[in-house]
DODOMI-609431 format. One record per atom (N, C-alpha, C, O): y, x, z; residue number from 1; residue in three letters; atom name. Coordinates in nm, 2 decimals. Each point is the difference from the previous one (the first is absolute). Last residue first. Layout:
N
+--------+--------+--------+-----+--------+-------+
:     c2 :     c1 :     c3 : num : residu : atome :
+--------+--------+--------+-----+--------+-------+
:      Y :      X :      Z : NUM :    ala :    CA :
...
+--------+--------+--------+-----+--------+-------+
This chain:
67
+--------+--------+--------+-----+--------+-------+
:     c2 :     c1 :     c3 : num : residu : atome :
+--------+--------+--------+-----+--------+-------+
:   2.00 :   1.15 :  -0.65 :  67 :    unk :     N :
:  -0.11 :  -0.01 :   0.15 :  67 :    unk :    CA :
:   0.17 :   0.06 :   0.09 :  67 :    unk :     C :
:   0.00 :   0.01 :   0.12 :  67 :    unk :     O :
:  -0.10 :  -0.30 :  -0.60 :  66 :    unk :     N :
:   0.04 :   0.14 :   0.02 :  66 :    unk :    CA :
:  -0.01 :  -0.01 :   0.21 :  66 :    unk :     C :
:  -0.02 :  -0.09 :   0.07 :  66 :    unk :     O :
:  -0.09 :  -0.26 :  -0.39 :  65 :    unk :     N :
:   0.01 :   0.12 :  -0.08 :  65 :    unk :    CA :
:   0.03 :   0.10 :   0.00 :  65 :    unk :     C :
:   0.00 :   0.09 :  -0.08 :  65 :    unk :     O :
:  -0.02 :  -0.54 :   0.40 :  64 :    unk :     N :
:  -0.14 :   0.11 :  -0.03 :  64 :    unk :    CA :
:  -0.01 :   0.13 :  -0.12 :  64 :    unk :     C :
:  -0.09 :   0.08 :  -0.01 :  64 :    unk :     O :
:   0.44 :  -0.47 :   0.18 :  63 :    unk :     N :
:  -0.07 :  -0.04 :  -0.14 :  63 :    unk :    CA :
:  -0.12 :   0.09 :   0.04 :  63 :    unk :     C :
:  -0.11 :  -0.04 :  -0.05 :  63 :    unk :     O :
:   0.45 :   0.15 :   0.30 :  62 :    unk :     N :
:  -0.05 :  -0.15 :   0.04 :  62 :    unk :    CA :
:  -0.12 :  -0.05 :  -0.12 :  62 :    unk :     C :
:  -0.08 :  -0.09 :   0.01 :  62 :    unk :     O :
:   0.26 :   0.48 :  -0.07 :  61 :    unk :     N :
:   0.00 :   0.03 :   0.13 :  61 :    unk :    CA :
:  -0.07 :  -0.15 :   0.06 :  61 :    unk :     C :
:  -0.10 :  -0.01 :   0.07 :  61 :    unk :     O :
:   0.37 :   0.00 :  -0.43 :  60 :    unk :     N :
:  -0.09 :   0.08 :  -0.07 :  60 :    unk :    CA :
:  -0.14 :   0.05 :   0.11 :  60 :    unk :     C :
:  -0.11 :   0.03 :  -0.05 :  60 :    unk :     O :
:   0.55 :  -0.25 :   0.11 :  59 :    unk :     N :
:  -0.06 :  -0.07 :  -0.04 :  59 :    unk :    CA :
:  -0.16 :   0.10 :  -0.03 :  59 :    unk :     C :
:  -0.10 :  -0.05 :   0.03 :  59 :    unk :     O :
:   0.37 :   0.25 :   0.34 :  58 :    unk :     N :
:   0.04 :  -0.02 :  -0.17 :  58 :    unk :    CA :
:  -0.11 :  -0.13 :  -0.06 :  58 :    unk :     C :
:  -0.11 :   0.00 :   0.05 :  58 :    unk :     O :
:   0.38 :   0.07 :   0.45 :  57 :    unk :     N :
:  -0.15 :   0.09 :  -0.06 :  57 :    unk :    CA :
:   0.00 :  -0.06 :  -0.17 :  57 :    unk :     C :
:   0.07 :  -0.09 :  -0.05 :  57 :    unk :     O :
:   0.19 :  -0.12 :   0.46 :  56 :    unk :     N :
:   0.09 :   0.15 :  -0.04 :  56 :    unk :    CA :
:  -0.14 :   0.09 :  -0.05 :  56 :    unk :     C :
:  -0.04 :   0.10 :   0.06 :  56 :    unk :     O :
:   0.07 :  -0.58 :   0.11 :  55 :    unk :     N :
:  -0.12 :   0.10 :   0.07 :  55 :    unk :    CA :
:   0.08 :   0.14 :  -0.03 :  55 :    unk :     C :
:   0.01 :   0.09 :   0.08 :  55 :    unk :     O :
:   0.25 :  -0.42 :  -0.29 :  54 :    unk :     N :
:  -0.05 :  -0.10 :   0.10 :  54 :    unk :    CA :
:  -0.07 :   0.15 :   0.15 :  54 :    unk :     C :
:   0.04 :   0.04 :   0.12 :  54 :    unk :     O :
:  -0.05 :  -0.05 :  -0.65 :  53 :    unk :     N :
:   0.17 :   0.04 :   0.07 :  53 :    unk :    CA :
:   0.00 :   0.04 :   0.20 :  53 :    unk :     C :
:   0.03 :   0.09 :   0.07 :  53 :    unk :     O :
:  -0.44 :  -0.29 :  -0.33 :  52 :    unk :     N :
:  -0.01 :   0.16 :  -0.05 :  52 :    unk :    CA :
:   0.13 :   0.05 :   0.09 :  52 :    unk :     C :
:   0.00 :   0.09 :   0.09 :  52 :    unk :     O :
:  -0.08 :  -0.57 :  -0.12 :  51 :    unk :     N :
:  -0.07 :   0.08 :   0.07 :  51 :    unk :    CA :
:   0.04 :   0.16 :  -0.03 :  51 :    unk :     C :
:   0.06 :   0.06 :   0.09 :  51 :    unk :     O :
:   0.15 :  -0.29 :  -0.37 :  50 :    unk :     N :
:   0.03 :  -0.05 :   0.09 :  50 :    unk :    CA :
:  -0.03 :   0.07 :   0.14 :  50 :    unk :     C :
:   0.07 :   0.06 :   0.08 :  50 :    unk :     O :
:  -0.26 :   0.00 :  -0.48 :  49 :    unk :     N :
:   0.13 :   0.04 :   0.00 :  49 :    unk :    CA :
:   0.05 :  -0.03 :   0.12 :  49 :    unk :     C :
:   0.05 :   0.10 :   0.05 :  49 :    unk :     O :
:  -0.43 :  -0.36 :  -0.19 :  48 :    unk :     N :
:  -0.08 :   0.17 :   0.05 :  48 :    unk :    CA :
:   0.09 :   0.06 :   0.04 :  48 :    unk :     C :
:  -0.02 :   0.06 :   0.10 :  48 :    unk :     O :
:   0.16 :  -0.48 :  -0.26 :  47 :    unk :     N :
:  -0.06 :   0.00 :   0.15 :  47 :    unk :    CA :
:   0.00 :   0.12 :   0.02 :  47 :    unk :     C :
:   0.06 :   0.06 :   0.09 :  47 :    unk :     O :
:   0.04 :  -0.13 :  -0.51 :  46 :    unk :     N :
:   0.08 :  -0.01 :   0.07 :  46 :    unk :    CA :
:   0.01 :   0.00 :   0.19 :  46 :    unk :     C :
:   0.08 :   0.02 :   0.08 :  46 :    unk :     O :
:  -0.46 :  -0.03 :  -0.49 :  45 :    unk :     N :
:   0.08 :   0.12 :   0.07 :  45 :    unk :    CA :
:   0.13 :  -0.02 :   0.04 :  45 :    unk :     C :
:   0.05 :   0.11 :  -0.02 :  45 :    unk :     O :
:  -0.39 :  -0.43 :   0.16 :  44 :    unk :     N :
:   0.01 :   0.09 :  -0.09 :  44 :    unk :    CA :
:   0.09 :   0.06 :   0.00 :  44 :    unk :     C :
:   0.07 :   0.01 :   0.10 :  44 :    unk :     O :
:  -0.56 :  -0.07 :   0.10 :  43 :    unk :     N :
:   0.16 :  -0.03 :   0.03 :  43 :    unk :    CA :
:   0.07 :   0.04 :  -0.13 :  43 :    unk :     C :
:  -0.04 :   0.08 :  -0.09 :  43 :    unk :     O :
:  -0.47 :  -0.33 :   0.19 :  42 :    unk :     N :
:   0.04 :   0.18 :  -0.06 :  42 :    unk :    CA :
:   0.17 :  -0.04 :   0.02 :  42 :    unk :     C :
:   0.05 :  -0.11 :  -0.03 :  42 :    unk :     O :
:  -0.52 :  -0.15 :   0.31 :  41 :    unk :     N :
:   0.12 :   0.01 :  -0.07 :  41 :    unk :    CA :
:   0.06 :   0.16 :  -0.04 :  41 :    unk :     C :
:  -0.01 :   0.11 :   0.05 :  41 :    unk :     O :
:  -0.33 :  -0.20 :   0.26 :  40 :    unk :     N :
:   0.00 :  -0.12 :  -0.06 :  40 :    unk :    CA :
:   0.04 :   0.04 :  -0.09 :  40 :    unk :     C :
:  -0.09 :   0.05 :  -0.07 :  40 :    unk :     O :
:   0.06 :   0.26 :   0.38 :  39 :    unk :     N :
:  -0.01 :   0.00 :  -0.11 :  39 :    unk :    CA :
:  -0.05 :  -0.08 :  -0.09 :  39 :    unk :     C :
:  -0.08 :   0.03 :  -0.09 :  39 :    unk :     O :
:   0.25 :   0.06 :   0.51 :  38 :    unk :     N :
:  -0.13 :  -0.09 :   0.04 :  38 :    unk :    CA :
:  -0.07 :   0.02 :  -0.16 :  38 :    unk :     C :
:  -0.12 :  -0.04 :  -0.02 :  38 :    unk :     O :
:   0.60 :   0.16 :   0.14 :  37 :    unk :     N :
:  -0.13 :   0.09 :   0.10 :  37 :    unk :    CA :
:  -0.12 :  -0.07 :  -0.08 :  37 :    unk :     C :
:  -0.07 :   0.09 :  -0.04 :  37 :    unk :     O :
:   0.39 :  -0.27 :  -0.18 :  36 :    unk :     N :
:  -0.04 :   0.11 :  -0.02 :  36 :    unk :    CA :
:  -0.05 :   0.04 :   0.07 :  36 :    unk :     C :
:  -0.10 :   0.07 :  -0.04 :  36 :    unk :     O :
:   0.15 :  -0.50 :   0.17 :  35 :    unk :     N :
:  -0.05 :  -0.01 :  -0.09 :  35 :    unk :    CA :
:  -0.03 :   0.14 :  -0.03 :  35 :    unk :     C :
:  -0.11 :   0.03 :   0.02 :  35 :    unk :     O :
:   0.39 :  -0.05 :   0.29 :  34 :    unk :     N :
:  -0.18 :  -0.05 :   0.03 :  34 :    unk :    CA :
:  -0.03 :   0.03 :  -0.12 :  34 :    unk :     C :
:  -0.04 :   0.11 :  -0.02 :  34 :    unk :     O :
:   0.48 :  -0.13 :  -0.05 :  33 :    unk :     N :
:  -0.02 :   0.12 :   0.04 :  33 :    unk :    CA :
:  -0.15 :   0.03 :   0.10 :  33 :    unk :     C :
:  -0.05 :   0.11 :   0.03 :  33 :    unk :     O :
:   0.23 :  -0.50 :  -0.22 :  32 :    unk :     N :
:  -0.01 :   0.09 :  -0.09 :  32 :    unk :    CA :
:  -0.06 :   0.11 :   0.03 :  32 :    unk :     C :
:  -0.09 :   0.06 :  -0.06 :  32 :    unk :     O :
:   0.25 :  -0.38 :   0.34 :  31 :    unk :     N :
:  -0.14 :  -0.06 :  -0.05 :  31 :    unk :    CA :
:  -0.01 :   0.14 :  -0.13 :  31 :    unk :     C :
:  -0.11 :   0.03 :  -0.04 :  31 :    unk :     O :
:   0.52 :  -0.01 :   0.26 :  30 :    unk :     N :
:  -0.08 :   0.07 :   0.11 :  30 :    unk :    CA :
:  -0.17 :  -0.06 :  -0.05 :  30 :    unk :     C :
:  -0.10 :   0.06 :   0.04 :  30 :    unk :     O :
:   0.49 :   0.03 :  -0.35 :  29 :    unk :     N :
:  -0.05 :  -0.10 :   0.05 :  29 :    unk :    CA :
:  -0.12 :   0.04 :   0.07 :  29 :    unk :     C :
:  -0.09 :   0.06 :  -0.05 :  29 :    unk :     O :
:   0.55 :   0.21 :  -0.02 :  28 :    unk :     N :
:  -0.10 :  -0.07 :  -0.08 :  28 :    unk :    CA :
:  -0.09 :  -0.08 :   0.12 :  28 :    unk :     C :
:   0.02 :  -0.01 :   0.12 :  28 :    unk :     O :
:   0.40 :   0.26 :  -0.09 :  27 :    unk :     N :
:   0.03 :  -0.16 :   0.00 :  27 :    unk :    CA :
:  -0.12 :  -0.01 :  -0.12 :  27 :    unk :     C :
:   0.02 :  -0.05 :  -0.11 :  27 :    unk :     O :
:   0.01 :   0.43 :   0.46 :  26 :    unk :     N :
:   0.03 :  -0.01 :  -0.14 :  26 :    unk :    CA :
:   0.03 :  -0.04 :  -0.10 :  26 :    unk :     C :
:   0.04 :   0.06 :  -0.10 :  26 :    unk :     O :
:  -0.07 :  -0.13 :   0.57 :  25 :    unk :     N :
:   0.09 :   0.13 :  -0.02 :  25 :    unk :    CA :
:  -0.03 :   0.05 :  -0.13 :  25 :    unk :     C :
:   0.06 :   0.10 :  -0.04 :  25 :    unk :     O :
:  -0.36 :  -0.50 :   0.18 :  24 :    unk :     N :
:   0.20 :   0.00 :   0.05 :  24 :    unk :    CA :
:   0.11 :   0.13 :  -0.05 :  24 :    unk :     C :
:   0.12 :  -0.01 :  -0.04 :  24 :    unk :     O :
:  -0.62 :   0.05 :   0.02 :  23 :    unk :     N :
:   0.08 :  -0.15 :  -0.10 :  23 :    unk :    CA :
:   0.11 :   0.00 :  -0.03 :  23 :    unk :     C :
:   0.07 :   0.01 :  -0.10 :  23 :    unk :     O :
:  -0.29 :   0.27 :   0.39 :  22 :    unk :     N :
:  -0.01 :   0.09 :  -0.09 :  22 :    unk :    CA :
:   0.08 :  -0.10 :  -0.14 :  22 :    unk :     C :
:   0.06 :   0.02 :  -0.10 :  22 :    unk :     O :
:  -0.15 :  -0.22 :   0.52 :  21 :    unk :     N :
:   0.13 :   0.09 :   0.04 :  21 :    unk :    CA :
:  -0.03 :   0.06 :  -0.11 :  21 :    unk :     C :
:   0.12 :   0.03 :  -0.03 :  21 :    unk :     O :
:  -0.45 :  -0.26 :   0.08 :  20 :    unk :     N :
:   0.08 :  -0.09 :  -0.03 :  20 :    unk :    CA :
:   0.13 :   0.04 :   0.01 :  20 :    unk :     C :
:   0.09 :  -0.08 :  -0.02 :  20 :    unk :     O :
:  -0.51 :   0.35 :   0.05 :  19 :    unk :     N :
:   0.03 :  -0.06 :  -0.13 :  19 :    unk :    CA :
:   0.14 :  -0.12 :  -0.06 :  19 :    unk :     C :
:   0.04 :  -0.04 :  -0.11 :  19 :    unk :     O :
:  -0.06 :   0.43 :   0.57 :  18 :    unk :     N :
:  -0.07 :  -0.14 :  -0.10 :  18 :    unk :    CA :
:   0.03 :  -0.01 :  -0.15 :  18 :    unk :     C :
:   0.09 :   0.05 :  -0.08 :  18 :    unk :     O :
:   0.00 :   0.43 :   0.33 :  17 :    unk :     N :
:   0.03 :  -0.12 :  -0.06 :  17 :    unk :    CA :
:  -0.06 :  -0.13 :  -0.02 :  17 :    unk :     C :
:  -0.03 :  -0.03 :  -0.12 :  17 :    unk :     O :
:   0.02 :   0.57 :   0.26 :  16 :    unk :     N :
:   0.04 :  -0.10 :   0.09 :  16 :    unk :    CA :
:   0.03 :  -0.15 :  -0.03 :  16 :    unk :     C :
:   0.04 :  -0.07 :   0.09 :  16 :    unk :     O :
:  -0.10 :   0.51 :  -0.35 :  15 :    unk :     N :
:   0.15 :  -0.04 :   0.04 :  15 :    unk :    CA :
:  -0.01 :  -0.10 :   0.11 :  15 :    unk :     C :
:   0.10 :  -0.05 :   0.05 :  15 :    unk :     O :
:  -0.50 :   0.18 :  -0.24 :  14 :    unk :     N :
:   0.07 :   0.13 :   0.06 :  14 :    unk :    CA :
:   0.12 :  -0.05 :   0.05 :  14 :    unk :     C :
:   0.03 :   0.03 :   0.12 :  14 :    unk :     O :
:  -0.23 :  -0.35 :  -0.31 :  13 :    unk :     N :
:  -0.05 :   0.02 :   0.10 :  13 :    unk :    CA :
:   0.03 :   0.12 :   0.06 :  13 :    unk :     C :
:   0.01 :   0.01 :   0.12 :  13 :    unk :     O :
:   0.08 :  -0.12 :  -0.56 :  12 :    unk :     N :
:   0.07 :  -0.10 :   0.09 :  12 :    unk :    CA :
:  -0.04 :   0.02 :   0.16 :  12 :    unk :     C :
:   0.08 :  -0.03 :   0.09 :  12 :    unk :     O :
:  -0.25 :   0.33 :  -0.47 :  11 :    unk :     N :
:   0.16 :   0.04 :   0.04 :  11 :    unk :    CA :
:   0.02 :  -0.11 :   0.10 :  11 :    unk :     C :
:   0.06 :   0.03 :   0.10 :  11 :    unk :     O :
:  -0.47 :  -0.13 :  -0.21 :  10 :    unk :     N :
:  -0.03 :   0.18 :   0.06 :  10 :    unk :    CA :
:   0.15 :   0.01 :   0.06 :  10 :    unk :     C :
:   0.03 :   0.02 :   0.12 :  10 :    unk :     O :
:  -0.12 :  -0.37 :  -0.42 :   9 :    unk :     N :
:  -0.04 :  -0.05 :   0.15 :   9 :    unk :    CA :
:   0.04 :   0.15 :   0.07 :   9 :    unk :     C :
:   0.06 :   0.01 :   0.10 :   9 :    unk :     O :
:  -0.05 :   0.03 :  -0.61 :   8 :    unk :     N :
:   0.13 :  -0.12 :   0.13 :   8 :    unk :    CA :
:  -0.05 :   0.01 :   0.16 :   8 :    unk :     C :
:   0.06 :   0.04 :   0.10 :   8 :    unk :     O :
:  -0.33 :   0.20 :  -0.35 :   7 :    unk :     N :
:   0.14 :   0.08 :   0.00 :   7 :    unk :    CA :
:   0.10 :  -0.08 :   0.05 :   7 :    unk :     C :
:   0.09 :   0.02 :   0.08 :   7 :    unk :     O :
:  -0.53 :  -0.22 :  -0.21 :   6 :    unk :     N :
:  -0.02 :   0.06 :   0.13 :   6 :    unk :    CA :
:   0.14 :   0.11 :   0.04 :   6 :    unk :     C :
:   0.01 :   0.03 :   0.12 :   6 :    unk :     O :
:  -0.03 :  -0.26 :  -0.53 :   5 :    unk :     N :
:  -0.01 :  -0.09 :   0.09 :   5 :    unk :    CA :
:  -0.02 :   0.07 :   0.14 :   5 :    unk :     C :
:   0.06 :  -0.05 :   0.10 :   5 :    unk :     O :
:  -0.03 :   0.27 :  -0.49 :   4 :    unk :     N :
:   0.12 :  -0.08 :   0.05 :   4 :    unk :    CA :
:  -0.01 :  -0.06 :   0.07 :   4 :    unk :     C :
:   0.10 :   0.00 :   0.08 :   4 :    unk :     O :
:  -0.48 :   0.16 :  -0.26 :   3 :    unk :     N :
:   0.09 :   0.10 :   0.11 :   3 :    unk :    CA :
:   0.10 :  -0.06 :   0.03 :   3 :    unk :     C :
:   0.03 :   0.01 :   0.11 :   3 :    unk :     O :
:  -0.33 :  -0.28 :  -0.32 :   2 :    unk :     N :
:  -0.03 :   0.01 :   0.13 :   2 :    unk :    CA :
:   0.10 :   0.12 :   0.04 :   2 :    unk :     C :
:   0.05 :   0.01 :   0.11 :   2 :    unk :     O :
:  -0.04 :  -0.19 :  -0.55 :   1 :    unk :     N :
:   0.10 :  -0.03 :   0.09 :   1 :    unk :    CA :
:  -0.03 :   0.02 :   0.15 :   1 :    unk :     C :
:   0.08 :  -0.02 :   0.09 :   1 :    unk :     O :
+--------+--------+--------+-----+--------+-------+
């Protein structure tokens, strides 16, 4: 899960985003979303979907299966 994890931070930060605006504008949980940078925690796939829509990159892209 480290690429995912570094793919969140990478897209939120290109965009300019806290973690607590990345919250707000996706109605996930801004503690969640630490958690995956920090790679506490594995999301699931409802989150990844979410994210994936969100960034406009494919789950697949966020997952690390495809570059």
């Amino acid at each position: 899960m480290e690429i995912f994890a570094e793919r969140l931070k990478e897209l939120r930060i290109e965009r300019g985003l806290s973690q607590s605006e990345l919250a707000r504008r996706t109605g996930l949980s801004r503690i969640a979303i630490n958690h995956w940078e920090h790679c506490n925690r594995v999301p699931m796939a409802t989150a990844i979907i979410i994210l994936a829509k969100f960034f406009g990159v494919s789950a697949d892209y966020l997952l690390g299966l495809e570059d």
